[in-house]
C-alpha positions as a printed Julia matrix, in Angstrom:
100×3 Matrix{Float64}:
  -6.44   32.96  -14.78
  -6.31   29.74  -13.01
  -3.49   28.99  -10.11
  -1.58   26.28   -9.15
  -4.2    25.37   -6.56
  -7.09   24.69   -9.33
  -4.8    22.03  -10.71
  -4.0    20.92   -7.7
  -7.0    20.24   -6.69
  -7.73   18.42  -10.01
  -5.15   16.53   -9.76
  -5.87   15.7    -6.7
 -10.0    14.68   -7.88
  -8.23   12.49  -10.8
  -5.85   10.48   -7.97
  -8.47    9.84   -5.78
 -11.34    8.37   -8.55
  -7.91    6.58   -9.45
  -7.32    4.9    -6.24
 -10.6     4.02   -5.33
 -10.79    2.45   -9.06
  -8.13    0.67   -8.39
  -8.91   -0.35   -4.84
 -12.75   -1.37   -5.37
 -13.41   -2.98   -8.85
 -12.93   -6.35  -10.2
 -12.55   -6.21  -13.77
  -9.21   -5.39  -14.95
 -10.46   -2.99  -17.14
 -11.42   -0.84  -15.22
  -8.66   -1.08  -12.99
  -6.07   -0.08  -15.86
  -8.54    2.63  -16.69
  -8.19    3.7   -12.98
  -4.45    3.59  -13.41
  -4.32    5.85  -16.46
  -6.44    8.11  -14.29
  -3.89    7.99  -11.46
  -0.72    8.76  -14.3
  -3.25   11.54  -15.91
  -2.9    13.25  -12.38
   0.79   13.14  -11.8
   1.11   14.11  -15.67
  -1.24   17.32  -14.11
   0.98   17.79  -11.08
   4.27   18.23  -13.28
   3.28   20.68  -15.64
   1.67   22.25  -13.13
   4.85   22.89  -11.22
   6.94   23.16  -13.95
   4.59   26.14  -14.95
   4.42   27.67  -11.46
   8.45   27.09  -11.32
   9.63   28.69  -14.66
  11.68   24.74  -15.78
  10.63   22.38  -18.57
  11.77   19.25  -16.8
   8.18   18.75  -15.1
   6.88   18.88  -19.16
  10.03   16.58  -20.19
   8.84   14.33  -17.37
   5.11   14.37  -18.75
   6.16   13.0   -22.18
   7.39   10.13  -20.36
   5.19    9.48  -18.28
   2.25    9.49  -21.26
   4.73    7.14  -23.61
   4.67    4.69  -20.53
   1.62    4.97  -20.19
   0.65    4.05  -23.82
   3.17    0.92  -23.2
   1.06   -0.08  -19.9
  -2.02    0.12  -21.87
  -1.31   -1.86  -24.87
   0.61   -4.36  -22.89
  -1.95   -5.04  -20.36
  -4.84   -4.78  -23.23
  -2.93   -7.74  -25.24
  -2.59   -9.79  -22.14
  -6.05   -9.31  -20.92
  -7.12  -10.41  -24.68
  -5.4   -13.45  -24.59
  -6.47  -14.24  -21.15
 -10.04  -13.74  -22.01
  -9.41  -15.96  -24.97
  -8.13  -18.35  -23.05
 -10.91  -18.5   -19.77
 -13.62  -16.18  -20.69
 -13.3   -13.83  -17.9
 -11.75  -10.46  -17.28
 -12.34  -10.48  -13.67
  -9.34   -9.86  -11.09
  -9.88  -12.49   -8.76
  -9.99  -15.18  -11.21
  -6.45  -14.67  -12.28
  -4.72  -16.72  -11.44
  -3.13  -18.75  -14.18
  -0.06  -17.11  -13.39
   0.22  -18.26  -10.3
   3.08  -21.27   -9.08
């Protein structure tokens, strides 16, 4: 039987590879990859506790967090699409077209 602390320390495995994703890379890509990895670990965290702590609001809380997630992603998937369209590049630092 596995304890709290194996998905603790999971979770804690998925945040980091999230964070230095997100920190590190250029393409955006990867970067909302690394962000899905980062939501993947708080989903982990929740049920987790909401296991260890006999309550179904960490699960409740989980559902949300994945529909959100599933917004983030095809949002940010349509606009990188159309910004690729539009310059050729998915690269972070050549955003800017945004920008004032």
């Amino acid at each position: 039987m596995l304890s709290v602390n194996h998905y603790l320390f999971l979770s804690l495995a998925l945040f980091t590879i999230g964070v230095i994703g997100v920190l590190t890379r250029r393409n955006v890509i990867v970067i909302l990859m690394s962000i899905e990895l980062i939501l993947n670990a708080v989903n982990i965290n929740l049920v987790a506790f909401s296991r260890l702590f006999g309550d179904v609001a960490g699960q409740v809380f989980a559902i949300f967090i994945v529909t959100d997630a599933a917004a983030e992603a095809a949002v940010g998937l349509g606009i990188i699409i159309a910004f690729f369209r539009n310059r050729e590049t998915v690269l972070a630092d050549e955003m800017d077209l945004l920008k004032w």
